[in-house]
C-alpha positions as CSV (number, residue, x, y, z in Angstrom):
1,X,0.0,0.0,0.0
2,X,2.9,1.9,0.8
3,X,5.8,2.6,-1.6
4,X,9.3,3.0,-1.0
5,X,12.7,1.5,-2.0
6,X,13.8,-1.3,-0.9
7,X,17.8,-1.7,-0.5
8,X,19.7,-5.3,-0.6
9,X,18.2,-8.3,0.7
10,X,15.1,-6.6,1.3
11,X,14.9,-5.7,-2.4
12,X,12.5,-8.9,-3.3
13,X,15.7,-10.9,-4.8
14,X,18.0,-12.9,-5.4
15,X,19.9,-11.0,-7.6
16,X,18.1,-7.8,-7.1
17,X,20.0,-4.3,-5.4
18,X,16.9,-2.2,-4.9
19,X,13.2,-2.4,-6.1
20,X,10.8,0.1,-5.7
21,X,6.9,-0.4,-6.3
22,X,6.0,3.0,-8.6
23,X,2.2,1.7,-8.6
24,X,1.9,1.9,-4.5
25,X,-1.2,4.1,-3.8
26,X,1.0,6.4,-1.4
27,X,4.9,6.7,-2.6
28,X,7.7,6.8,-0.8
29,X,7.7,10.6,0.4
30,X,4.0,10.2,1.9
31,X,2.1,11.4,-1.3
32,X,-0.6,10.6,-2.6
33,X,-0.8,8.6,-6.2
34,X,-4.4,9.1,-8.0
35,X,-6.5,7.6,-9.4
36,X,-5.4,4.3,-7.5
37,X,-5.7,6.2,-3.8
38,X,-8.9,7.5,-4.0
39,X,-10.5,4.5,-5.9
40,X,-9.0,2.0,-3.3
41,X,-10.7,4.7,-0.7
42,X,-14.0,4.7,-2.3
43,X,-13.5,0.6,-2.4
44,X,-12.8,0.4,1.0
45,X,-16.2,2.2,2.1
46,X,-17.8,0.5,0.0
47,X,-16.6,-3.0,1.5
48,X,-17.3,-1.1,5.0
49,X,-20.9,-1.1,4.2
50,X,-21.4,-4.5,3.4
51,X,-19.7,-5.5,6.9
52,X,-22.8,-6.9,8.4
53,X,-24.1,-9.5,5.9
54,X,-19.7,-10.4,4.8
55,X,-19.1,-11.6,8.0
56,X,-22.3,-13.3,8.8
57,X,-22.2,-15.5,5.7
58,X,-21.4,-17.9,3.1
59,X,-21.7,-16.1,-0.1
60,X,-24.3,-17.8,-3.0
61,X,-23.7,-17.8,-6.2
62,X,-26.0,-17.4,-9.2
63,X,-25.2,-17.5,-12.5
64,X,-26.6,-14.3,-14.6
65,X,-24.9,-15.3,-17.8
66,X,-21.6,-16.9,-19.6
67,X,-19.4,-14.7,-17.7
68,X,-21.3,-12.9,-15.2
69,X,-22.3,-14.0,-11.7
70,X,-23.8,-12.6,-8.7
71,X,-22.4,-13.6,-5.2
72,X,-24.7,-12.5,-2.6
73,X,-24.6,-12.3,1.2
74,X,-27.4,-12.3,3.8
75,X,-27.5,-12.1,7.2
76,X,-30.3,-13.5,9.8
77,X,-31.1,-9.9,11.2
78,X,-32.2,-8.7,7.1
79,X,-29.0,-7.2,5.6
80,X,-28.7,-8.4,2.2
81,X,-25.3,-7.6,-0.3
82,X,-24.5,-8.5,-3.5
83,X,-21.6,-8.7,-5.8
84,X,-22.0,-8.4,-9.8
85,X,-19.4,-9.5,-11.6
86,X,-18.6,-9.7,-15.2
87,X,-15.8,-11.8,-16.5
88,X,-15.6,-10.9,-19.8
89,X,-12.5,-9.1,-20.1
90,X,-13.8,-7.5,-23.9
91,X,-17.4,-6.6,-23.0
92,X,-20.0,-5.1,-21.3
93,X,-22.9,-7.1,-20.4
94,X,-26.5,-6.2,-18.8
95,X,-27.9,-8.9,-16.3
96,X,-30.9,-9.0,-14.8
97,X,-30.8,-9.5,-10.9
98,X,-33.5,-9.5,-8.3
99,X,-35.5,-7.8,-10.8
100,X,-33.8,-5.2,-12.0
101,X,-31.1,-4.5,-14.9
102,X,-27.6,-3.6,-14.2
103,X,-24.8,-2.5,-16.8
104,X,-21.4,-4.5,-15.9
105,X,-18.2,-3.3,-17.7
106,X,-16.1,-5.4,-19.4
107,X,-14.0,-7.7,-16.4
108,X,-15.8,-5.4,-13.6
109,X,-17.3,-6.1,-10.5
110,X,-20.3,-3.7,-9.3
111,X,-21.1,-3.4,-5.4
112,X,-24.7,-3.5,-4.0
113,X,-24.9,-3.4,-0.4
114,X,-28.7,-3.7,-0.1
115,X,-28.7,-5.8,-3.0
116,X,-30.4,-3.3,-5.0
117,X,-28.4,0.1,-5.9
118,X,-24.6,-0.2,-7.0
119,X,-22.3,2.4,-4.4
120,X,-19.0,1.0,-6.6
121,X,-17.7,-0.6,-9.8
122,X,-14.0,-1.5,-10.1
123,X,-13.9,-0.3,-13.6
124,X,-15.4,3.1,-13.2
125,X,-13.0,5.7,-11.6
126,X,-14.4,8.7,-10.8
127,X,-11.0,10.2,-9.3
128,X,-9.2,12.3,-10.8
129,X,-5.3,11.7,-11.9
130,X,-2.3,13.0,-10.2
131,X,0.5,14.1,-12.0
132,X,4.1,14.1,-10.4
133,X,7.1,15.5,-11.7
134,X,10.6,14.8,-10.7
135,X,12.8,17.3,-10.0
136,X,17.2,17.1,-9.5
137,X,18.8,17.7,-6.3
138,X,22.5,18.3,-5.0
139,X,21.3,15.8,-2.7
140,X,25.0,13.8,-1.8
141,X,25.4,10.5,-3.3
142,X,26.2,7.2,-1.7
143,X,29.7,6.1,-1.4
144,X,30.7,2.5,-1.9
145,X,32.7,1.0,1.6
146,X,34.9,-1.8,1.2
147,X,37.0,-3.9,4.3
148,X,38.9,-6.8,4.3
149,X,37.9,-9.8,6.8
150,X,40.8,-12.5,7.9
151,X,39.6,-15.6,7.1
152,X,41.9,-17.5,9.4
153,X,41.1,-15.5,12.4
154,X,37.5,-15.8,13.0
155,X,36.1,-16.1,16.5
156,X,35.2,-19.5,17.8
157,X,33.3,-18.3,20.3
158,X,30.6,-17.4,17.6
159,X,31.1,-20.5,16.1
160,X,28.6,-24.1,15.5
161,X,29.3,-27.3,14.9
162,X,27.3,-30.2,13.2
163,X,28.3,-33.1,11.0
164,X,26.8,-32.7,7.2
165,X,26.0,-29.2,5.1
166,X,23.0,-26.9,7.0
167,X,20.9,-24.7,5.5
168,X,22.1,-21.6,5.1
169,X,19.1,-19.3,5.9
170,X,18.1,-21.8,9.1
171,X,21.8,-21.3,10.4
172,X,21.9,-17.6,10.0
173,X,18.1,-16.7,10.9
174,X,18.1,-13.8,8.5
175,X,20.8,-12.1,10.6
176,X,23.3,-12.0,7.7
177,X,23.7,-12.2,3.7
178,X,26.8,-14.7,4.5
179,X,27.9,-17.6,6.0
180,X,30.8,-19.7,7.1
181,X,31.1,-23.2,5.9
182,X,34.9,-24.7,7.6
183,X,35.9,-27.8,7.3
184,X,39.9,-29.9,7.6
185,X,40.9,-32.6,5.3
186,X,44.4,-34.3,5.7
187,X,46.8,-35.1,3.0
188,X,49.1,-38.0,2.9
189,X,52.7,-36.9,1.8
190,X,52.9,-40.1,-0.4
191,X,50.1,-38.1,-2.7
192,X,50.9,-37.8,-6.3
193,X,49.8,-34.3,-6.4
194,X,52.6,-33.1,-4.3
195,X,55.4,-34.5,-6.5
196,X,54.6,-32.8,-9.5
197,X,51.3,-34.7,-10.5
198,X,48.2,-32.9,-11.4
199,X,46.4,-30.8,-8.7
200,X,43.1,-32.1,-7.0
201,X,39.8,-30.8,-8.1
202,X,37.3,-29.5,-5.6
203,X,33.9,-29.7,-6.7
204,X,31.2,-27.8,-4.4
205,X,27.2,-27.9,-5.2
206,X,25.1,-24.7,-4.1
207,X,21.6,-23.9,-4.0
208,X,22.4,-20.4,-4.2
209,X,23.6,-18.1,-4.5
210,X,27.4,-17.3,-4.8
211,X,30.1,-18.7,-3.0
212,X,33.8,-17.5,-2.3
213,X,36.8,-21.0,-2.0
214,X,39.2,-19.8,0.7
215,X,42.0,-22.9,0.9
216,X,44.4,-22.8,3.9
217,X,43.4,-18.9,4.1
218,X,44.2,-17.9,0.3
219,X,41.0,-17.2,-2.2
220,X,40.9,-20.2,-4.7
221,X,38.3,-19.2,-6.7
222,X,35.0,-18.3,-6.8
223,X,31.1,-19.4,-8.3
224,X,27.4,-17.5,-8.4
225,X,24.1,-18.7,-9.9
226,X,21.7,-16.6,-11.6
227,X,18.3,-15.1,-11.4
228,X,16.7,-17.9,-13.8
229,X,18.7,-20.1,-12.1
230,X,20.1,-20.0,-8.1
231,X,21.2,-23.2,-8.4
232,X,25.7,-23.5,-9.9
233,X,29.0,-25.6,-9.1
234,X,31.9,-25.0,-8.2
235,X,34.6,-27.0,-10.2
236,X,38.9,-25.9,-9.3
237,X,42.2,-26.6,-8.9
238,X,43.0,-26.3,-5.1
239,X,47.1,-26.3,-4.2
240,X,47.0,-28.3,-0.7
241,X,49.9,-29.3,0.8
242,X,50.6,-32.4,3.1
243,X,48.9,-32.3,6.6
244,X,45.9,-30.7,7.9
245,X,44.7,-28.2,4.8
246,X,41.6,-25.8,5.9
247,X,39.1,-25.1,3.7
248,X,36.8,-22.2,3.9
249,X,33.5,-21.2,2.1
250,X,32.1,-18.4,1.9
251,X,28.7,-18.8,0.8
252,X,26.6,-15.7,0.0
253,X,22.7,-15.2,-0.3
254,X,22.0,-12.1,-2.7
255,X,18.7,-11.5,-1.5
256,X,15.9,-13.5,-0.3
257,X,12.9,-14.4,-2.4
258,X,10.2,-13.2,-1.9
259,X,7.7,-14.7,-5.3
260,X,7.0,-18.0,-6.9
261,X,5.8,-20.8,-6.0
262,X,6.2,-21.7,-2.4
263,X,9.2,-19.8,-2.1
264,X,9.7,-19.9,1.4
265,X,10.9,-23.8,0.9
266,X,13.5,-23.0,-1.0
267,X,16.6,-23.2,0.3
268,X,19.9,-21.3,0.2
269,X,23.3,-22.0,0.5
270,X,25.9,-25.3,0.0
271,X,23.7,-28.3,0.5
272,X,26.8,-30.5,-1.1
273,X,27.8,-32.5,-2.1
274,X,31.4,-31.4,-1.6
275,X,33.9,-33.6,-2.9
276,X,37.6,-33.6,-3.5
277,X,38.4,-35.4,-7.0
278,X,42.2,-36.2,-8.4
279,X,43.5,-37.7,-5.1
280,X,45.3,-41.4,-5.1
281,X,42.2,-42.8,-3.5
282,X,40.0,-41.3,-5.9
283,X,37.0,-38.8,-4.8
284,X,37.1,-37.8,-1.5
285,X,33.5,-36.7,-0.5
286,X,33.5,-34.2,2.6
287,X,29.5,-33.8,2.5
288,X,29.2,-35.0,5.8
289,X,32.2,-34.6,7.4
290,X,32.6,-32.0,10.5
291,X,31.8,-28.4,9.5
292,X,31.4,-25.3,11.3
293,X,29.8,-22.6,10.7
294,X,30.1,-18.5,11.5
């Protein structure tokens, strides 16, 4: 009802940096937008009359031609309201209800609440436009901040264990765009790798929506999904040396969604699986391994 801008991860994404609804019926500096304002207004007293018999009953419905209907409301006490409609989205149509004619434009519905005279029609404004213009300001812009964040010296007091890949969203309850996945994997000095073989491949699966590969503290490479799609892999090189290696990732939610289907079962962040490929024993998976998580 309200417009405004919306900045990062409350922009409606993923993938979006700020949306801003120009239809609201009050914009983001308190103004009023007409026609929508003062039709929702005159909708809305409309509704208010018709309190009575809405919330006393089931509605009935009678059909008053192909693509017209009436749903009408009654109460025990006498109150009586009725809702034309016309679902023709091309014409109007005339209907005869409770004995009298009505005129129903094209994909309309007309308000009667004492079933006899029509207070509204959604299709008939009788406010009158508003007209905005826009003017420039030497209001300051906003400056870009960047800092740097030691990824081998993050506090284990803030810190959770659990065996497998969590959820990123469950873990972080909305407090942050990122999160932490940690995890150790030892190397055998026998490995091929380290004598001048080819490097091992780490392979990580996401639901979205970009991650950052930190190996023994040094960025390894990075991967990001899309709008269309949150869902990407991760496939690189990683230069790990014999003994305990640390590996670091930084997964990243651009936004939370906010439309489509059930969207609030969709889920966010590495979900695995997480292997390590290219070693003398073959694939290495480290999906369910010890990870923690910041």
């Amino acid at each position: 009802y309200h417009g405004g801008t919306n900045f990062g991860r409350t922009a409606g994404g993923p993938f979006i940096t700020t949306s801003y609804d120009y239809d609201a019926p009050v914009d983001e500096y308190g103004l009023i937008r007409q026609p929508k304002y003062g039709h929702l207004k005159e909708l809305h007293k409309a509704v208010k009359m018709c309190e009575r018999a809405l919330v006393s009953a089931d509605p009935v419905v009678t059909s008053l031609g192909n693509f017209q209907q009436a749903h009408t409301y009654t109460s025990e006490s006498g109150d009586c309201v009725a809702f034309l409609s016309n679902y023709d989205t091309k014409s109007a149509a005339r209907v005869l209800f409770n004995n009298m004619h009505y005129n129903l434009p094209p994909w309309s519905i007309s308000i009667l609440p004492d079933c006899r005279n029509v207070v509204f029609n959604t299709a008939k404004v009788g406010v009158q436009t508003s007209q905005m213009q826009m003017l420039p300001t030497n209001t300051k812009m906003f400056s870009w901040e960047t800092y740097d964040e030691d990824t081998s010296a993050l506090d284990d007091s803030l810190m959770i264990s659990a065996n497998g890949l969590l959820e990123q969203i469950n873990v972080t309850r909305d407090a942050s765009d990122y999160l932490w996945y940690i995890t150790s994997v030892d190397i055998g000095s026998s490995e091929s790798f380290l004598r001048g073989g080819e490097l091992p491949t780490l392979i990580v699966q996401s639901t979205g929506h970009a991650v950052h590969i930190f190996i023994n503290g040094q960025l390894s490479g990075s991967a990001f999904g899309t709008r269309e799609n949150r869902r990407f892999k991760f496939t690189g090189k990683v230069n790990l040396h014999a003994g305990t290696n640390k590996i670091a990732l930084l997964s990243v939610a651009v936004g939370l969604p906010n439309v489509g289907g059930h969207f609030e079962t969709w889920n966010t962040g590495i979900l695995g699986p997480v292997a390590l490929h290219g070693l003398d024993q073959g694939k290495r998976d480290l999906s369910w391994q010890k990870w923690t998580y910041q």
